[in-house]
N, CA, C and O atoms as a GROMACS GRO file, in nm:
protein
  560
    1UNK      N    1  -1.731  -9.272 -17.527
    1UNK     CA    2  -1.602  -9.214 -17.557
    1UNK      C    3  -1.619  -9.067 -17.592
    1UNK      O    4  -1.688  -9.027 -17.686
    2UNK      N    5  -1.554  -8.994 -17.515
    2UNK     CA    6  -1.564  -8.856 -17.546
    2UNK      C    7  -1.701  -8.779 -17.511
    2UNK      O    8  -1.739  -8.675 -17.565
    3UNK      N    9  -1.767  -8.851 -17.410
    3UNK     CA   10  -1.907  -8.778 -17.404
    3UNK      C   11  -1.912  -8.827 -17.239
    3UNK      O   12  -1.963  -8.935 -17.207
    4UNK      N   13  -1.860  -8.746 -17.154
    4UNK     CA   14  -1.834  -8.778 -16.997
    4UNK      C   15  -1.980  -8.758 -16.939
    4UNK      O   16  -2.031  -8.841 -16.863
    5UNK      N   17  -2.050  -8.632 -16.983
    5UNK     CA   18  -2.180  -8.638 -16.906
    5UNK      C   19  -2.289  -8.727 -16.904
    5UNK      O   20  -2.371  -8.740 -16.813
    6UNK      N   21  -2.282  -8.811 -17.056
    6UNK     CA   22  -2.406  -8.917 -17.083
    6UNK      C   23  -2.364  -9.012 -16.988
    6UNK      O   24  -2.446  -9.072 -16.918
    7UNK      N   25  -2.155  -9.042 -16.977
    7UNK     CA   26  -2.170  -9.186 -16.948
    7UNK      C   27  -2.160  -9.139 -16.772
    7UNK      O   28  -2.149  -9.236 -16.697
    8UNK      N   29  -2.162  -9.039 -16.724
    8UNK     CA   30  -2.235  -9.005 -16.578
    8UNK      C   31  -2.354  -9.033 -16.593
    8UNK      O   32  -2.397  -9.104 -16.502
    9UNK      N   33  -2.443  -9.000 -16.687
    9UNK     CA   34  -2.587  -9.016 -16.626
    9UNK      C   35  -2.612  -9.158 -16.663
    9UNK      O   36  -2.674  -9.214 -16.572
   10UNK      N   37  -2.585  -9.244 -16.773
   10UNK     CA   38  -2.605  -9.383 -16.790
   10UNK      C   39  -2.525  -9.441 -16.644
   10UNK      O   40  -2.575  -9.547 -16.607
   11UNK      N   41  -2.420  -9.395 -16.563
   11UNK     CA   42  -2.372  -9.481 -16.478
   11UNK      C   43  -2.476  -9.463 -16.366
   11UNK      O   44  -2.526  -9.557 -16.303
   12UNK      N   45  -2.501  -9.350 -16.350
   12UNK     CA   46  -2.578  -9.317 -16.184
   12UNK      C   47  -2.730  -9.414 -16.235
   12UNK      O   48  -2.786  -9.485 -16.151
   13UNK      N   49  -2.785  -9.403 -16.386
   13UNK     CA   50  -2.905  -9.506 -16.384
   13UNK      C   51  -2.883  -9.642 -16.343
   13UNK      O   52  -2.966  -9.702 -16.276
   14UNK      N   53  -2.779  -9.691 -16.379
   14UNK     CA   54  -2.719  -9.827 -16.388
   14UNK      C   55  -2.715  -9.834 -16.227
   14UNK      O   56  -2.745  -9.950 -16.197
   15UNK      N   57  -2.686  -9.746 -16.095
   15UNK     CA   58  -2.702  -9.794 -16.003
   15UNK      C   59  -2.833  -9.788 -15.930
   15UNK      O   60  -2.838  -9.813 -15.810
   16UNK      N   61  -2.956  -9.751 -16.010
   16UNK     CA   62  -3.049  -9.762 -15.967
   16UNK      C   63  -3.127  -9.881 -15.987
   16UNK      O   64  -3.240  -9.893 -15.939
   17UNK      N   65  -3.074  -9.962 -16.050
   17UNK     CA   66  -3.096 -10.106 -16.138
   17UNK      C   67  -3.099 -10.194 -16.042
   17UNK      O   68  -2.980 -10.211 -16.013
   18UNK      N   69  -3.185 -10.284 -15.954
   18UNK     CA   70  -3.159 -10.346 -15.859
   18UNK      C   71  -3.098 -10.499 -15.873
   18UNK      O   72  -3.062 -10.579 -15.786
   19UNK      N   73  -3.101 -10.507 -16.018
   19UNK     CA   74  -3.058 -10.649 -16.085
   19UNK      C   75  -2.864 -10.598 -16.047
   19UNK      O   76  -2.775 -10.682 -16.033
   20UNK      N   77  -2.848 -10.473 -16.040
   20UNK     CA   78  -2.691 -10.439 -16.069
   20UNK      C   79  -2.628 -10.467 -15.932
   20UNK      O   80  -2.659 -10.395 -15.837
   21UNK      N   81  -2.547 -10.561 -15.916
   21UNK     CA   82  -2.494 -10.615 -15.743
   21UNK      C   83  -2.314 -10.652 -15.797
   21UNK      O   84  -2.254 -10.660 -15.904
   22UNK      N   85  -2.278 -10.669 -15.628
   22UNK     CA   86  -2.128 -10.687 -15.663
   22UNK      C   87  -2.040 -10.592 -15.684
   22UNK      O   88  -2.013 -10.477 -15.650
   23UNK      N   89  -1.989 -10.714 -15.782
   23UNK     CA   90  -1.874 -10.603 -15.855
   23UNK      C   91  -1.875 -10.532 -15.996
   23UNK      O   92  -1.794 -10.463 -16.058
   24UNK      N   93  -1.974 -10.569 -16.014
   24UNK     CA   94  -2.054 -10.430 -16.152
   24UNK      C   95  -2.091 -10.348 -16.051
   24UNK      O   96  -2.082 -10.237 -16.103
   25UNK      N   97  -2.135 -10.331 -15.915
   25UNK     CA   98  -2.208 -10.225 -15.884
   25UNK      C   99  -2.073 -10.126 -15.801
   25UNK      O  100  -2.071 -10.003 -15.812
   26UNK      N  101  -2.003 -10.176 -15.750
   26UNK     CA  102  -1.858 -10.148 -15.738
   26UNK      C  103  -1.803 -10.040 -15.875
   26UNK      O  104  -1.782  -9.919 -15.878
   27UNK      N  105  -1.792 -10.141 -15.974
   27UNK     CA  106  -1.734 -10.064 -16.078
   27UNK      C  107  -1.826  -9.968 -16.108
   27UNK      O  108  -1.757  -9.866 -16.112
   28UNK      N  109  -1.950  -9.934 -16.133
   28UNK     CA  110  -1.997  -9.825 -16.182
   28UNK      C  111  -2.027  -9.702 -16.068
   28UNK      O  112  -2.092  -9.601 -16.093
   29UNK      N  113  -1.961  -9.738 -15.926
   29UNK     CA  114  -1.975  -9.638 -15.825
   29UNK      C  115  -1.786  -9.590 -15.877
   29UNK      O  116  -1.743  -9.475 -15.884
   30UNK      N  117  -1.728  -9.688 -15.899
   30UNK     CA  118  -1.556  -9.595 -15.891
   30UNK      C  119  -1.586  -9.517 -16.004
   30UNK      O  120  -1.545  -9.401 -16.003
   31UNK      N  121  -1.676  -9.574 -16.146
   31UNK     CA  122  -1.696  -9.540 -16.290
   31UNK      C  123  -1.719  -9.355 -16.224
   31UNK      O  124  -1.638  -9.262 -16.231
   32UNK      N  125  -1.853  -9.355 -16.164
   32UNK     CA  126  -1.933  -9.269 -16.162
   32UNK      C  127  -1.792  -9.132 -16.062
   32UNK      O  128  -1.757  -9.026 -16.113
   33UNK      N  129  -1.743  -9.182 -15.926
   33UNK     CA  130  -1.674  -9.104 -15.888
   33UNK      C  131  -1.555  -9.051 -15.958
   33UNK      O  132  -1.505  -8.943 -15.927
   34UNK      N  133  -1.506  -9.132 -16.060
   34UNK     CA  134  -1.412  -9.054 -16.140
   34UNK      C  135  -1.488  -8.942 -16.270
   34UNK      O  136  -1.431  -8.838 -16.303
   35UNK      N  137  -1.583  -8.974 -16.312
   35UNK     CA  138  -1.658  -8.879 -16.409
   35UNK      C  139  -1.744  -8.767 -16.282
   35UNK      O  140  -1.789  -8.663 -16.329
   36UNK      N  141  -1.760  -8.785 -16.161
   36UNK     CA  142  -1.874  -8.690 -16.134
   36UNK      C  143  -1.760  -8.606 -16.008
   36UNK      O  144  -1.765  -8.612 -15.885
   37UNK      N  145  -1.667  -8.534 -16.096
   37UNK     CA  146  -1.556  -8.392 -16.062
   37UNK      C  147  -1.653  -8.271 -16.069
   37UNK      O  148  -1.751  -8.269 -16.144
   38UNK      N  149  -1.627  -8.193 -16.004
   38UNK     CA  150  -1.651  -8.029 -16.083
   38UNK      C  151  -1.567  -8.023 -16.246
   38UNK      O  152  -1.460  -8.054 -16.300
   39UNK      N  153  -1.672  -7.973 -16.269
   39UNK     CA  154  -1.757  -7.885 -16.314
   39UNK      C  155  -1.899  -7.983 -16.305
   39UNK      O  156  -2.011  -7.938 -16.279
   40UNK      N  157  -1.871  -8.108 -16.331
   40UNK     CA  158  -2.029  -8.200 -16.361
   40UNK      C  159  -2.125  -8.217 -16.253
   40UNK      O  160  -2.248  -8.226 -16.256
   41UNK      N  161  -2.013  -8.221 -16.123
   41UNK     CA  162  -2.120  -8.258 -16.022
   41UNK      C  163  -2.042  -8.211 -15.919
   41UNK      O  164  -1.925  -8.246 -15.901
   42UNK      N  165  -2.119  -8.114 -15.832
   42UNK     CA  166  -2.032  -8.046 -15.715
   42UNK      C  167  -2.056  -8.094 -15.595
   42UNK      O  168  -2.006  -8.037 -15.497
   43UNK      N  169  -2.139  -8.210 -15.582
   43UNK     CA  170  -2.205  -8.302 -15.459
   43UNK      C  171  -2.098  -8.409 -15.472
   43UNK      O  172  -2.056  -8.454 -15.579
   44UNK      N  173  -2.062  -8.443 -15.351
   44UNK     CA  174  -1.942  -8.557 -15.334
   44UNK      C  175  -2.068  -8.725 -15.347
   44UNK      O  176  -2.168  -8.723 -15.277
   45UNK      N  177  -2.046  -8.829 -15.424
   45UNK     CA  178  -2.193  -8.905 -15.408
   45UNK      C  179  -2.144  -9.001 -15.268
   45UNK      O  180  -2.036  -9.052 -15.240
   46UNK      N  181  -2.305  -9.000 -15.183
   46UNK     CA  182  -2.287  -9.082 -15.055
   46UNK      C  183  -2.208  -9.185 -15.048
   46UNK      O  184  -2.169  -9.188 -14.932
   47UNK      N  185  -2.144  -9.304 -15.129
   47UNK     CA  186  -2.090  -9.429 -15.169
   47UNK      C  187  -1.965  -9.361 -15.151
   47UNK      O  188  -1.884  -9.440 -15.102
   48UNK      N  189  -1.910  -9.235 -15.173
   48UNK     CA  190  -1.799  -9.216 -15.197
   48UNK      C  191  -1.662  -9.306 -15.087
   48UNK      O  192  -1.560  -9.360 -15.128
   49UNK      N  193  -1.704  -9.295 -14.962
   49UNK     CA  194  -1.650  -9.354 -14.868
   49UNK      C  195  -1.681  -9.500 -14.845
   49UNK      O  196  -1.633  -9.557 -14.747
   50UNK      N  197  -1.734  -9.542 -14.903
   50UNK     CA  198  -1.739  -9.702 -14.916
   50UNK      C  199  -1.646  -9.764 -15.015
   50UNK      O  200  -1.588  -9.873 -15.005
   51UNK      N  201  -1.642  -9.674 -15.115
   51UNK     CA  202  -1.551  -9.766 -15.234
   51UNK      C  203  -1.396  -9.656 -15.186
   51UNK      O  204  -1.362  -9.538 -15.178
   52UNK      N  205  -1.340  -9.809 -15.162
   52UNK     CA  206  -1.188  -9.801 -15.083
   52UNK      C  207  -1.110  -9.852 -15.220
   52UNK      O  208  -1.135  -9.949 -15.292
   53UNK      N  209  -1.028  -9.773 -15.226
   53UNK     CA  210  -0.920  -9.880 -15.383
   53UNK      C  211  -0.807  -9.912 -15.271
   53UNK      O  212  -0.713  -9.903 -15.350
   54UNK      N  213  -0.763  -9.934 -15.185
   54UNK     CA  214  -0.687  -9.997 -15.106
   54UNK      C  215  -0.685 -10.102 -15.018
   54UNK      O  216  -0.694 -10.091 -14.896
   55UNK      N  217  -0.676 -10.184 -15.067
   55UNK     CA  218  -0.694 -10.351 -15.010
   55UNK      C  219  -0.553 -10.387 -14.928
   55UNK      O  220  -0.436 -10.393 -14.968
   56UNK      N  221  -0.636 -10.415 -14.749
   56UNK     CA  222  -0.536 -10.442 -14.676
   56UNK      C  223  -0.449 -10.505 -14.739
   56UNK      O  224  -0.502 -10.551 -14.840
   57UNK      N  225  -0.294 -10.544 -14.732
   57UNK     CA  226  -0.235 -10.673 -14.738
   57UNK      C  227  -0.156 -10.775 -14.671
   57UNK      O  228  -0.045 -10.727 -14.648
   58UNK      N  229  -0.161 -10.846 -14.647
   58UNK     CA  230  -0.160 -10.946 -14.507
   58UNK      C  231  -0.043 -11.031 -14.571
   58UNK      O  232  -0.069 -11.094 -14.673
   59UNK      N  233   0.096 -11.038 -14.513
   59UNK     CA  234   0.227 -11.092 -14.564
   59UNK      C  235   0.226 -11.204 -14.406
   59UNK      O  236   0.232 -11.167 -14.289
   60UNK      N  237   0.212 -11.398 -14.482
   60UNK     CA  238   0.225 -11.490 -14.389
   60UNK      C  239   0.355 -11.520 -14.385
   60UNK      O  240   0.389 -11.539 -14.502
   61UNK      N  241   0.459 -11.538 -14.304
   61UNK     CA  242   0.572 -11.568 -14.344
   61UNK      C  243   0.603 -11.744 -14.289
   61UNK      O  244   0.563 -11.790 -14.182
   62UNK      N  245   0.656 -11.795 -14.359
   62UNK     CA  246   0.645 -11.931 -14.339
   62UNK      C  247   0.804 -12.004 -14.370
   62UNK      O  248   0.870 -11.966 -14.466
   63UNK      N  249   0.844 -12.088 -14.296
   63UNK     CA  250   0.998 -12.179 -14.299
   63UNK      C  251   0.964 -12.263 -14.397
   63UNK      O  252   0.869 -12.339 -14.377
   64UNK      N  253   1.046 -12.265 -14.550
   64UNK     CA  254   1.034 -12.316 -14.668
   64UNK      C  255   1.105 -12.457 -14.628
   64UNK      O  256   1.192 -12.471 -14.543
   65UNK      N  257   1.047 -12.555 -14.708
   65UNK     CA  258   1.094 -12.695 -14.698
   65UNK      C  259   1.152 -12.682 -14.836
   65UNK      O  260   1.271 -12.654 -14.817
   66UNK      N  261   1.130 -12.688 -14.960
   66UNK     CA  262   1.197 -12.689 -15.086
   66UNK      C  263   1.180 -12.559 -15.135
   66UNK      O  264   1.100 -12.476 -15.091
   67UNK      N  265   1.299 -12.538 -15.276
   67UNK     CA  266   1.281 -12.415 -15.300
   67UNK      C  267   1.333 -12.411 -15.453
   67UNK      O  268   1.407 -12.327 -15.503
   68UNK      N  269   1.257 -12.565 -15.537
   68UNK     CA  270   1.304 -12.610 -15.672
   68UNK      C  271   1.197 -12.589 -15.747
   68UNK      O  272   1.084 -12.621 -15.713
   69UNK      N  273   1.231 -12.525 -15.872
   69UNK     CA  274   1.154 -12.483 -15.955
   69UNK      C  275   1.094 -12.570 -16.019
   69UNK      O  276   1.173 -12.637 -16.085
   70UNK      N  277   0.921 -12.619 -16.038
   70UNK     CA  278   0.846 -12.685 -16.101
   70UNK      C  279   0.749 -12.797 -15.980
   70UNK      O  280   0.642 -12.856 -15.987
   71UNK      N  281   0.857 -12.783 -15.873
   71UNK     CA  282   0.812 -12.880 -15.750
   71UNK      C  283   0.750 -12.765 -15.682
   71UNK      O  284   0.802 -12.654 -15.683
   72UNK      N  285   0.602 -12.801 -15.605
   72UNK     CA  286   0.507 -12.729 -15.539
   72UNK      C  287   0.604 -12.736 -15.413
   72UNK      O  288   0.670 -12.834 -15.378
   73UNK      N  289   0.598 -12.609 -15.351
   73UNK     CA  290   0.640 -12.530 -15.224
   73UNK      C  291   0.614 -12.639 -15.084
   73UNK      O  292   0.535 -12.734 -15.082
   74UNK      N  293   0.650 -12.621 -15.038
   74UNK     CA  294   0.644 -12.729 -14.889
   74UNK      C  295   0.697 -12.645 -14.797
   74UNK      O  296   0.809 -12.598 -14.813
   75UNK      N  297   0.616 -12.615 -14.681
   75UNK     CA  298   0.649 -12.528 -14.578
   75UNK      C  299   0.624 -12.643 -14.457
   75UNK      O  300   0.550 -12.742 -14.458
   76UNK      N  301   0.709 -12.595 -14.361
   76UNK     CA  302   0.662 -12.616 -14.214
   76UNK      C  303   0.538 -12.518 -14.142
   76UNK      O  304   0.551 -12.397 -14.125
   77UNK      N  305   0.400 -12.608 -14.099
   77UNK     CA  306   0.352 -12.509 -14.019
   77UNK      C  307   0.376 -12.514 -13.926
   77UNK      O  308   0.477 -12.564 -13.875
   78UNK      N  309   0.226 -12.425 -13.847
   78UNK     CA  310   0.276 -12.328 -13.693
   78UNK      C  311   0.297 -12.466 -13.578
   78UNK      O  312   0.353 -12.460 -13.469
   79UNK      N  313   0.222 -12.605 -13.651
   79UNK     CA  314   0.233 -12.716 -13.573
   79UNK      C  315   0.377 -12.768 -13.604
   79UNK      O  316   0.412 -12.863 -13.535
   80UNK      N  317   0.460 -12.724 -13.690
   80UNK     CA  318   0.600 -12.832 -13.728
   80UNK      C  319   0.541 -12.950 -13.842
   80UNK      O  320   0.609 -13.010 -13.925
   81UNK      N  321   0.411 -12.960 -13.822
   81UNK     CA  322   0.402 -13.059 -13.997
   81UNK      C  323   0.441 -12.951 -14.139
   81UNK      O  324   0.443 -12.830 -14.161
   82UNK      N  325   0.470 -13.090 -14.221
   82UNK     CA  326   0.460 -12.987 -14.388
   82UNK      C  327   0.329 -12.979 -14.390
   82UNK      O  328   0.229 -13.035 -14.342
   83UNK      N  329   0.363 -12.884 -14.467
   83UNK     CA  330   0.200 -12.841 -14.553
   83UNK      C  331   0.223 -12.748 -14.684
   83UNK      O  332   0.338 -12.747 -14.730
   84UNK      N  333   0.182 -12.716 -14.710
   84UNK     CA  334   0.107 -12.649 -14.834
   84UNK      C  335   0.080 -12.499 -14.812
   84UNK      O  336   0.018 -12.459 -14.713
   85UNK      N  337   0.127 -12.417 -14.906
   85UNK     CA  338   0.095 -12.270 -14.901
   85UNK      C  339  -0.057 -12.260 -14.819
   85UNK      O  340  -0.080 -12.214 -14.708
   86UNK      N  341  -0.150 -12.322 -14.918
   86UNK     CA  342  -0.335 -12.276 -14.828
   86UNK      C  343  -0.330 -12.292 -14.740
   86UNK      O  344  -0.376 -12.204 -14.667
   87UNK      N  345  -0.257 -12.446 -14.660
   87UNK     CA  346  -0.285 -12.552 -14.514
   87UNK      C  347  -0.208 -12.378 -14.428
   87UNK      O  348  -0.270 -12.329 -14.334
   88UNK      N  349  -0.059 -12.303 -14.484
   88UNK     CA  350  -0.053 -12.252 -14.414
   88UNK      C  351  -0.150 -12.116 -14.423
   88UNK      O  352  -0.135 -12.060 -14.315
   89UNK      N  353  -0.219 -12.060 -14.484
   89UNK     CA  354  -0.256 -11.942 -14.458
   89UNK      C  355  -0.386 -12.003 -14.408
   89UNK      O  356  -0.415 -11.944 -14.304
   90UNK      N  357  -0.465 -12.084 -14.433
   90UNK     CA  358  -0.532 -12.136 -14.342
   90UNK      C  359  -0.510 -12.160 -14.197
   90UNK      O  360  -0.611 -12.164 -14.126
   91UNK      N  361  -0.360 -12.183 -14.128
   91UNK     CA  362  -0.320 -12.186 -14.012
   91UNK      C  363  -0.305 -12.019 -13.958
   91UNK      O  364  -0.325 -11.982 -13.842
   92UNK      N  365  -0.271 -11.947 -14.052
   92UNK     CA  366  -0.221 -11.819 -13.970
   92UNK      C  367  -0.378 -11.759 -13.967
   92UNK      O  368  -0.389 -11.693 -13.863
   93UNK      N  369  -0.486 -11.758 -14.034
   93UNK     CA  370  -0.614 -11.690 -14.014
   93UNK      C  371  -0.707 -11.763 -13.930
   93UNK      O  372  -0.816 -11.725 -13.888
   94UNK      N  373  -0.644 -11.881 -13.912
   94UNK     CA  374  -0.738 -11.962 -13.760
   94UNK      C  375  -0.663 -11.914 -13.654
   94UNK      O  376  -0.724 -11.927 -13.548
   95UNK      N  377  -0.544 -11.859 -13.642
   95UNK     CA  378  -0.463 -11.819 -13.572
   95UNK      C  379  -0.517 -11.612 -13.484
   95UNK      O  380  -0.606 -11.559 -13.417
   96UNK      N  381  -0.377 -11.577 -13.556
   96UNK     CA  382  -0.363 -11.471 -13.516
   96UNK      C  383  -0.423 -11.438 -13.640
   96UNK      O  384  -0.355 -11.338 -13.666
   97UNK      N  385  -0.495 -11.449 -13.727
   97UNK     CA  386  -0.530 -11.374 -13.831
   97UNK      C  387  -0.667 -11.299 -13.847
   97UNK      O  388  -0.713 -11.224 -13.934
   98UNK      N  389  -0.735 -11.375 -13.671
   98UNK     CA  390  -0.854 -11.314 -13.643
   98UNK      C  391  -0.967 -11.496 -13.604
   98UNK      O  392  -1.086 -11.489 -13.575
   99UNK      N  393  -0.918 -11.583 -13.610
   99UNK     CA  394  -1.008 -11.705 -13.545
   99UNK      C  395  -1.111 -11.708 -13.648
   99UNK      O  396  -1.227 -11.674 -13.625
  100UNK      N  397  -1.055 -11.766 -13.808
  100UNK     CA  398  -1.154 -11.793 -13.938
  100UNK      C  399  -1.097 -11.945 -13.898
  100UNK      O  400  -0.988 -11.984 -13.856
  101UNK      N  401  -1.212 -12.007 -13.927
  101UNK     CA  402  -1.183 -12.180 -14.008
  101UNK      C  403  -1.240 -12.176 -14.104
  101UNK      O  404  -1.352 -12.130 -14.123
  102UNK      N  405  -1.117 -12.261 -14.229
  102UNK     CA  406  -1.154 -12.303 -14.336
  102UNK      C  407  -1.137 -12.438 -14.384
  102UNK      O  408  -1.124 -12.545 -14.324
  103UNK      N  409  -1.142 -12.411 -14.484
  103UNK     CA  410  -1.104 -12.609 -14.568
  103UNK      C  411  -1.026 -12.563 -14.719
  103UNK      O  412  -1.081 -12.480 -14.792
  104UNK      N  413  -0.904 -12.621 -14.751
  104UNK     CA  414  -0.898 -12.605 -14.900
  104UNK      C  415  -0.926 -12.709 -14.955
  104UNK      O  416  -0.869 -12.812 -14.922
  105UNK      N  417  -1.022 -12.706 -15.054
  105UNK     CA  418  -1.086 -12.800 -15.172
  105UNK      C  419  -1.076 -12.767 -15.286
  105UNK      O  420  -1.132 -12.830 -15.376
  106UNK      N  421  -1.014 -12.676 -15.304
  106UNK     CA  422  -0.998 -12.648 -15.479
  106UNK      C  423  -1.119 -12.583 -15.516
  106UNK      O  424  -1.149 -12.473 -15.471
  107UNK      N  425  -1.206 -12.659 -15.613
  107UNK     CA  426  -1.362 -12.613 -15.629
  107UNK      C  427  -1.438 -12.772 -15.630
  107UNK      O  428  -1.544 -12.783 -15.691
  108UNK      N  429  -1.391 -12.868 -15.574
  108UNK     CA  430  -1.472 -12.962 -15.504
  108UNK      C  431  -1.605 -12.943 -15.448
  108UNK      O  432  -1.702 -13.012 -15.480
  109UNK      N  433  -1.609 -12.857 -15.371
  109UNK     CA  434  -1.737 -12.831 -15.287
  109UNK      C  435  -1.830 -12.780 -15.371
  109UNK      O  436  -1.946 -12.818 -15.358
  110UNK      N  437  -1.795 -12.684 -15.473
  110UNK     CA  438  -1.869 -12.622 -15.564
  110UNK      C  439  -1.915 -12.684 -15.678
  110UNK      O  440  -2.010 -12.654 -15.750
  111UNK      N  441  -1.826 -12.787 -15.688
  111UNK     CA  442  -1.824 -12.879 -15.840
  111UNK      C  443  -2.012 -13.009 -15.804
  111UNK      O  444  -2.111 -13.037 -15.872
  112UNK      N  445  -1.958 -13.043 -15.656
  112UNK     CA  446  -2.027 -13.118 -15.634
  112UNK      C  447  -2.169 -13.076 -15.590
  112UNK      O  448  -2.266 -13.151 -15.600
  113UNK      N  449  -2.172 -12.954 -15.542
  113UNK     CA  450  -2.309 -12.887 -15.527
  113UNK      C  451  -2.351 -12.886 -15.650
  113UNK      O  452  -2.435 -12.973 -15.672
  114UNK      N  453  -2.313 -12.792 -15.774
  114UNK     CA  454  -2.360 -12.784 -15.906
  114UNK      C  455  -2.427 -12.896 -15.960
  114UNK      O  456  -2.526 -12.875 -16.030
  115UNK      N  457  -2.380 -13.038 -15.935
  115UNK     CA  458  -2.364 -13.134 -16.029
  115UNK      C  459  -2.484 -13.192 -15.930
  115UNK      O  460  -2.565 -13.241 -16.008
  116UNK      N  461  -2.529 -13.207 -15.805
  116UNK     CA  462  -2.620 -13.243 -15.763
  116UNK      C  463  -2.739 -13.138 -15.795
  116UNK      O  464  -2.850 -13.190 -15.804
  117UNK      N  465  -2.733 -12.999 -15.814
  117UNK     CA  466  -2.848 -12.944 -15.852
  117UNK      C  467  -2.865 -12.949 -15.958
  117UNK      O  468  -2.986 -12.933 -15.970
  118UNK      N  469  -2.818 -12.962 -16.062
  118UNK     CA  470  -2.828 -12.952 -16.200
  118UNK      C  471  -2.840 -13.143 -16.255
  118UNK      O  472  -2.850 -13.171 -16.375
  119UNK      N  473  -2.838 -13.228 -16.169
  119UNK     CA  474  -2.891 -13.342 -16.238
  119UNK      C  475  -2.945 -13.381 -16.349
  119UNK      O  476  -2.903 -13.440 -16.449
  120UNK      N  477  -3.040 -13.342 -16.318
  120UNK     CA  478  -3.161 -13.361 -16.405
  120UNK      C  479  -3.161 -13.298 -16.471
  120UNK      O  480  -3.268 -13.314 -16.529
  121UNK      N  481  -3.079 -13.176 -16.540
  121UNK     CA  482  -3.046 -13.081 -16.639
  121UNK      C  483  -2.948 -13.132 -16.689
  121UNK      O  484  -2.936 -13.112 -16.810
  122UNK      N  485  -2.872 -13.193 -16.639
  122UNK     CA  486  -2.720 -13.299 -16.718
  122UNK      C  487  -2.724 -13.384 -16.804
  122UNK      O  488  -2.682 -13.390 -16.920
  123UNK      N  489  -2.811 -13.495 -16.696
  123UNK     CA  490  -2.810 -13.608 -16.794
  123UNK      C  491  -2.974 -13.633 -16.837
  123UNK      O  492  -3.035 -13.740 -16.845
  124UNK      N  493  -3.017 -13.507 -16.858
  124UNK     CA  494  -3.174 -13.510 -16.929
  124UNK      C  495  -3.126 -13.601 -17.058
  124UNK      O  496  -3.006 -13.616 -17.084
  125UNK      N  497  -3.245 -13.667 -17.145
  125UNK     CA  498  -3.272 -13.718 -17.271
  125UNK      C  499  -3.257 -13.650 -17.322
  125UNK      O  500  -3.313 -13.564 -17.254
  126UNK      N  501  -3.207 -13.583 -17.434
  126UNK     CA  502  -3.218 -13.489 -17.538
  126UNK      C  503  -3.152 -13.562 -17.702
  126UNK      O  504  -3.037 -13.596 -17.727
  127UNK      N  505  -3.258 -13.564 -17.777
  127UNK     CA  506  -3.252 -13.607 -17.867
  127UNK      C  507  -3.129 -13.492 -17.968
  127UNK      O  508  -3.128 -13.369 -17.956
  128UNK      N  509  -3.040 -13.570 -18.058
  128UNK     CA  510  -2.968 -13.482 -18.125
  128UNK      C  511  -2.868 -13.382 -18.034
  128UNK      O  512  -2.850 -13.268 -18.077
  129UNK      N  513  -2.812 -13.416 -17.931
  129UNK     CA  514  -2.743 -13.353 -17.837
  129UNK      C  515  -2.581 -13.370 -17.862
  129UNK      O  516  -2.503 -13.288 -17.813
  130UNK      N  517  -2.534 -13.484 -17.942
  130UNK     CA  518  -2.393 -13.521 -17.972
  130UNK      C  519  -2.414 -13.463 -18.078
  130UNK      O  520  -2.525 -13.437 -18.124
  131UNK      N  521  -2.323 -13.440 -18.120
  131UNK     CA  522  -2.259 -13.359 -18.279
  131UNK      C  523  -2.208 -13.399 -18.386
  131UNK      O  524  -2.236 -13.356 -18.498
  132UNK      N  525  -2.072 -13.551 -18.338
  132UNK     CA  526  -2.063 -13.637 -18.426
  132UNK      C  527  -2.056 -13.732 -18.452
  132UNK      O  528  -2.172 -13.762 -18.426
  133UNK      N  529  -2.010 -13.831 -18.492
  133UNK     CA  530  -2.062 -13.982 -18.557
  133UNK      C  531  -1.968 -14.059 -18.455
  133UNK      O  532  -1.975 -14.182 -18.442
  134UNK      N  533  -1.858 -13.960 -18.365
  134UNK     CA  534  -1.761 -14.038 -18.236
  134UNK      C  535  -1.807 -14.027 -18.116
  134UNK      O  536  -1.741 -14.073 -18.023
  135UNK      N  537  -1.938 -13.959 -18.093
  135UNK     CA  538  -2.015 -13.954 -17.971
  135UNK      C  539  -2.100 -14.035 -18.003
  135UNK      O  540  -2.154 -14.007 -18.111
  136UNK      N  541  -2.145 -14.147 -17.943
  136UNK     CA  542  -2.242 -14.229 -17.987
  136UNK      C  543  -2.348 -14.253 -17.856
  136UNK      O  544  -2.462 -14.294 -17.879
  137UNK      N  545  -2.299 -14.221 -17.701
  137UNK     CA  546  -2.333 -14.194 -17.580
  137UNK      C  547  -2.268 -14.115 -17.491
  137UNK      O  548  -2.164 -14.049 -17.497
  138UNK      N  549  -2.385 -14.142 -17.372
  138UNK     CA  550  -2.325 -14.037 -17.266
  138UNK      C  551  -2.166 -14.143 -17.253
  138UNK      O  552  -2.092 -14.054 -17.212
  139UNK      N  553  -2.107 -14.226 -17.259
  139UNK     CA  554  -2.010 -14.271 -17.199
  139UNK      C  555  -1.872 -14.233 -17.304
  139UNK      O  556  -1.766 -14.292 -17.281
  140UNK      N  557  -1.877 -14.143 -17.404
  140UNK     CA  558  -1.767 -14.091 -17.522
  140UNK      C  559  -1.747 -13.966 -17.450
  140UNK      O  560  -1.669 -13.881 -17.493
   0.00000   0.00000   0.00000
């Protein structure tokens, strides 16, 4: 706070950090291009043209089946079945949206990968692992 040149030079270290990926490394390239103006830095940094703050936006338009508040949305898709907001943007990006296939699962797919790698980290033995006198097993 109040000290722009340290937190330029702590940001430009921070991207030399190879542990630093994503969207920390994202944020400390927008961090760094808003602190590194003239007077601090008269070199534009190479990244500059990679970090875009403008995210296309892609409007699906779809024939509403209901339109009652608390009841989930029901559309007709591009086939004439109902479906579901995802089923349709899933239809328009297998479509004209560029030929993606997907699946909506919620976090199913993810839930069940985790829970098969982490097994044996789950339901390890661990002595003193419940807390109180209403956990008495894994089945509470």
């Amino acid at each position: 706070m109040g000290r722009p040149n340290e937190s330029l030079t702590v940001a430009e270290q921070g991207l030399l950090d190879p542990w630093v990926r994503a969207g920390s490394r994202v944020a400390l390239q927008r961090r760094i291009l808003r602190l590194a103006k003239p007077p601090r830095r008269w070199k534009t940094p190479t990244f500059s043209n990679l970090v875009d703050n403008k995210i296309p936006e892609v409007t699906i338009q779809g024939r509403s089946l209901n339109c009652e508040v608390g009841i989930k949305n029901r559309f007709y898709g591009e086939d004439g079945e109902q479906c579901g907001v995802e089923q349709l943007a899933l239809q328009y990006y297998s479509g004209e949206g560029g030929g993606w296939q997907g699946i909506h699962t919620e976090s199913s797919i993810w839930l069940t990968i985790f829970g098969l790698l982490m097994w044996d980290i789950l339901f390890s033995d661990v002595p003193g692992v419940f807390q109180t006198r209403f956990q008495v097993n894994e089945t509470q």
